[in-house]
Steps between C-alpha positions, in 0.01 A plus 500: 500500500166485322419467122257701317326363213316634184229237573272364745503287781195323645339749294449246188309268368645192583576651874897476415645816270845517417543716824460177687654270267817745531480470861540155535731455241732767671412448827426883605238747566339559165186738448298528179467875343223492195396796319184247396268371678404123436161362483551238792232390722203724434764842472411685169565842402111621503381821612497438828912433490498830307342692788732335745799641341355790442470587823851406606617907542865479616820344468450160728179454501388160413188269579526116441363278233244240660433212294173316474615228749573787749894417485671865486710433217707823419495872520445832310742749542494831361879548564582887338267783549511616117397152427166390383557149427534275839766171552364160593738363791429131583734297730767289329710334750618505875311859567192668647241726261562756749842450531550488064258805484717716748841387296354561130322812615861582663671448179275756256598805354301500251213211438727189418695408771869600508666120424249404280569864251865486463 
């Protein structure tokens, strides 16, 4: 059992989103899904992110989000092929960025995550 969140994990500010907070409250795997990125630790959307997710081609391709401190806080996902707009997936609780990757990229149809769009 793992909960998907319309939020971020690690992936914020204070280093805690709601992804987390859910986590520990609940006591399960918990992974943060954003359509937004955050400006946390040096991450902004400049042109440089631009060109990053730009270049992401095909369904599952994703390339991670290296802060300033060189702590790999999240992901980009582009998670639907007709999609131009990627998802930010940052660890919540109790689970691997591989591992939360592999499940939200598992759980697309379309670009928002199955649980999350109904």
């Amino acid at each position: 059992q793992v909960l998907l969140v319309d939020g971020n994990g690690l992936l914020h500010p204070r280093g805690f989103g709601i992804a987390c907070h859910l986590g520990v409250l609940t006591d399960l795997p918990c992974i943060g899904v954003a359509k937004n990125l955050l400006h946390v630790d040096g991450l902004v959307r400049d042109e440089l992110h631009r060109e990053q997710v730009q270049s992401l081609q095909r369904s599952g391709e994703t390339f991670p989000l290296t802060g300033t401190s060189g702590k790999v806080l999240g992901m980009v996902l582009r998670s639907y092929n007709n999609s131009s707009k990627p998802l930010y997936v940052s660890v919540g609780h109790r689970v691997s960025l591989g591992t939360a990757v592999r499940l939200v990229r598992a759980c697309c149809r379309f670009r928002i995550p199955e649980p999350i769009r109904q």
